[in-house]
LOKOLDREN-709934 format. One line per field, with one value per residue (C-alpha): residue number from 1; residue in three letters; x, y, z. Coordinates in steps of 0.001 Angstrom, whole numbers, plus 500000, padded with zeros to 6 digits. Each point is the difference from the previous one (the first is absolute). Layout:
N
k	[NUM/...]
r	[ala/...]
c1	[X/...]
c2	[Y/...]
c3	[Z/...]
//
This chain:
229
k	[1/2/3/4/5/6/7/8/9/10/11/12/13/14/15/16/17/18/19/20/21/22/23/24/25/26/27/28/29/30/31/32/33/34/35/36/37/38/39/40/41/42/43/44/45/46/47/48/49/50/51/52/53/54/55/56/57/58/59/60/61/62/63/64/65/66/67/68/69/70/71/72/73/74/75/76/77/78/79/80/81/82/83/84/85/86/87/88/89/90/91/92/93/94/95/96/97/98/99/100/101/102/103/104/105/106/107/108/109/110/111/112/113/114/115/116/117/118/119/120/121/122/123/124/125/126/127/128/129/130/131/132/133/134/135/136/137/138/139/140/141/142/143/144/145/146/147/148/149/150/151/152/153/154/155/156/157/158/159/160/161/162/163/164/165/166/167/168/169/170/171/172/173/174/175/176/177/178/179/180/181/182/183/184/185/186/187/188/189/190/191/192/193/194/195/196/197/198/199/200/201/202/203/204/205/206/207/208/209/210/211/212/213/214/215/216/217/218/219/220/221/222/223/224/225/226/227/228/229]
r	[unk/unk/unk/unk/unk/unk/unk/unk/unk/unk/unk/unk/unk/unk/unk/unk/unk/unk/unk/unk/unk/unk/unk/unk/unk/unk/unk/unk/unk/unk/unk/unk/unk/unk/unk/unk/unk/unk/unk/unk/unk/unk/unk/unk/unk/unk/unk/unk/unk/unk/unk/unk/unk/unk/unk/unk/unk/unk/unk/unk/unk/unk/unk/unk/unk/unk/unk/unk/unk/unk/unk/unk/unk/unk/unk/unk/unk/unk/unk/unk/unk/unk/unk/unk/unk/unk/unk/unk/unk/unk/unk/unk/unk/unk/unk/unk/unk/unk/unk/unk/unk/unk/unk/unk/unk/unk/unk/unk/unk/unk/unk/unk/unk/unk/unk/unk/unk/unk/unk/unk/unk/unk/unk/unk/unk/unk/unk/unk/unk/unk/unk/unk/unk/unk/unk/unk/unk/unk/unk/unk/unk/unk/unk/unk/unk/unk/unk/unk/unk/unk/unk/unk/unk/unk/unk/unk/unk/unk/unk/unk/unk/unk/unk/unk/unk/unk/unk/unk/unk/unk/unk/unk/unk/unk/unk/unk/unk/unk/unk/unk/unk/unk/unk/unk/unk/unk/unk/unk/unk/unk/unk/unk/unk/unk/unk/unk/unk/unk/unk/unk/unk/unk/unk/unk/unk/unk/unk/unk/unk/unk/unk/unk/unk/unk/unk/unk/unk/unk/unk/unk/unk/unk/unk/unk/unk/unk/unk/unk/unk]
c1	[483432/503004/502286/503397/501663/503396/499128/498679/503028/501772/498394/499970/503707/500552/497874/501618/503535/498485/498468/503129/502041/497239/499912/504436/499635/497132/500698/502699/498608/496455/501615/502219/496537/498376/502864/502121/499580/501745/498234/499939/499083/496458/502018/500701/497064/498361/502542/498499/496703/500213/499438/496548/499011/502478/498465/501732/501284/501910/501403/501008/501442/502579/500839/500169/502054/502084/500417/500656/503266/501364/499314/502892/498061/499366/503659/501119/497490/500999/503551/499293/497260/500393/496284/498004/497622/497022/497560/501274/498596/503123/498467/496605/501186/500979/497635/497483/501875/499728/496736/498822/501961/497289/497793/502204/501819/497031/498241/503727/500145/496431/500464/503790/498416/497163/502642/499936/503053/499475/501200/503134/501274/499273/502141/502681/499724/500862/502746/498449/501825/498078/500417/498770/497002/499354/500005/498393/497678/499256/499354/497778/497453/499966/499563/496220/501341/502792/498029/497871/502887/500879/496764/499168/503166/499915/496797/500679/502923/497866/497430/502600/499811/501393/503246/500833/499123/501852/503543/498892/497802/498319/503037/497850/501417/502432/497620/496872/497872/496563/499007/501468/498716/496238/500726/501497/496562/497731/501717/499706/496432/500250/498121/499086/503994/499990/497251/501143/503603/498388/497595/503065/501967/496894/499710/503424/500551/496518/500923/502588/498832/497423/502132/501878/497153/498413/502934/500147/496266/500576/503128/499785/501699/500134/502059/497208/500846/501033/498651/501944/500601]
c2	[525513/498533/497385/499938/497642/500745/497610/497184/499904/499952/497100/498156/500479/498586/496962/499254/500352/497590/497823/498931/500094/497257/497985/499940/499338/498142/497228/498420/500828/497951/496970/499687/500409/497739/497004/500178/497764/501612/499571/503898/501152/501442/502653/501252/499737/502094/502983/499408/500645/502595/502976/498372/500628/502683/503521/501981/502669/497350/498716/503450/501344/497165/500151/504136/499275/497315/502205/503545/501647/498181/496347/498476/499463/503785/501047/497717/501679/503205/500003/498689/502574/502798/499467/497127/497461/501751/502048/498918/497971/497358/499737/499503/497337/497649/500964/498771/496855/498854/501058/498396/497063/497377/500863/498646/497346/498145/499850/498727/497571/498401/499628/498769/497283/499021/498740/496601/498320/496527/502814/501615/496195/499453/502932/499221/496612/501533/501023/503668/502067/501575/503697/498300/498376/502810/502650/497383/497919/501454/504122/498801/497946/503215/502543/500762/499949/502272/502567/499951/501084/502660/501769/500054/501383/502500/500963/500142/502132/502128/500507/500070/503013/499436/498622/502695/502810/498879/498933/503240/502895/501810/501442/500788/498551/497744/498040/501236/497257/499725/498586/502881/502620/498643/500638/503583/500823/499006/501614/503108/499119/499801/496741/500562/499552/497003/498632/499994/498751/497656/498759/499055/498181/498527/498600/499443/497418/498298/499236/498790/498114/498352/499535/497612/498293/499549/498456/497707/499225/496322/499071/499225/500980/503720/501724/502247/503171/501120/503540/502620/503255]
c3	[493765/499119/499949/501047/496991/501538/502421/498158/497957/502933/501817/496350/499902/503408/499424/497244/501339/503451/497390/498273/503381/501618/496307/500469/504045/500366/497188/501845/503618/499293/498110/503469/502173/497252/499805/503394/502490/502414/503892/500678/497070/501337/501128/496829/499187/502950/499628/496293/500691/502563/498252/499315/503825/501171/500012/497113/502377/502246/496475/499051/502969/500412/496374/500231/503401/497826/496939/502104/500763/503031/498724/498321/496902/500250/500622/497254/497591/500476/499756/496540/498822/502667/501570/501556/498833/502035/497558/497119/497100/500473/503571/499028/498001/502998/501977/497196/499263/503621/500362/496881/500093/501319/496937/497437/502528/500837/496751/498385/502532/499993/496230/500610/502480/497753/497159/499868/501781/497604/496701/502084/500684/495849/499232/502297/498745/496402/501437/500411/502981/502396/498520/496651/501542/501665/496882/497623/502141/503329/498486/496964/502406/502217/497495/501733/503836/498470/497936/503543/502281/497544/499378/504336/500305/497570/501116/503650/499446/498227/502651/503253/501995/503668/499076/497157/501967/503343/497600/497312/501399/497776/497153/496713/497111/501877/503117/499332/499076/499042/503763/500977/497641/500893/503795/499203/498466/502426/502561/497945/499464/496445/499529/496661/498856/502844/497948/496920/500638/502587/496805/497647/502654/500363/496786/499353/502493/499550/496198/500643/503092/497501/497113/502518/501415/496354/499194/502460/500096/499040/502099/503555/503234/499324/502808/502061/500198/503757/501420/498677/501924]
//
């Protein structure tokens, strides 16, 4: 029996690098959801959410189809670097932000919309600009919503196995993550080594699952978690 650490710093490495990418995109993108009034904005917020309900493989092939060879994107890519975005760690990345991006969107915006509007017309008031108010009233009162988003995302990334493996394959060392690695062994019927990698992605993700929740015990309106594949 054992465990393939390879992997796990692997899949660590990516959810960090998708972590910081949803903290820089989604920041802006949920105080628009949280504060516009704009008539169509559900729509936003629908292509949003969608990787909540969309089956993983539909998500990945469009994104492998968007990142390959004959896409634009693709093209582009590779007359830069001399190969495409498909099976590649720089590929996994987007795929991962877009597949993770509802579980640091939503909890940022919940927390964004729970700010009290009465303090954002005292700052501005004050003479505080919006980009002030924003940094020094609006992200201090959503530190919980905030640490929230972060910690489901980082954990979903960590446990995502259709998208990586339609956008990555199976490359060890560059898109084989731990998802992956626990498939790899079962189908080799080495379930002792599935076990035990199984075990500490286990227990990874439920600390830190509980750390969030234990911090939050005493607020209200925690963002439920949505079914993740």
């Amino acid at each position: 029996m054992s465990i393939d650490w390879q992997s796990f710093r692997l899949t660590i490495e990516l959810a960090v690098v998708v972590s910081a990418i949803l903290l820089i995109v989604g920041l802006p993108l949920a105080s628009w959801l949280a504060f516009s009034r704009w008539r169509w904005k559900f729509f936003v917020e629908a292509i949003v959410a969608l990787p909540i309900v969309l089956p993983p493989t539909v998500l990945g092939f469009y994104v492998l189809v968007a990142l390959g060879s004959r896409s634009p994107l693709g093209q582009w890519w590779q007359s830069l670097t001399g190969h495409t975005l498909a099976f590649t760690f720089t590929g996994l990345v987007i795929g991962s932000v877009l597949y993770s991006l509802p579980f640091a969107v939503q909890p940022f915006t919940s927390s964004f919309s729970s700010v009290d509007r009465k303090l954002l017309a005292a700052s501005a008031t004050l003479g505080g600009s919006p980009l002030r108010t924003f940094f020094r009233v609006v992200i201090p009162l959503s530190v919980p919503g905030l640490v929230t988003g972060m910690v489901l995302a980082f954990a979903h990334t960590m446990g995502e196995f259709g998208v990586v493996l339609m956008i990555g394959g199976n490359i060890p060392g560059v898109t084989r993550t731990v998802s992956i690695d626990i498939y790899d062994q079962v189908q080799a019927s080495n379930y002792a080594a599935a076990n035990a990698t199984a075990l500490v992605l286990l227990v990874l993700c439920f600390a830190m699952l509980a750390t969030v929740y234990g911090l939050n015990r005493r607020t209200s309106g925690v963002w439920t978690v949505g079914p993740v594949k």
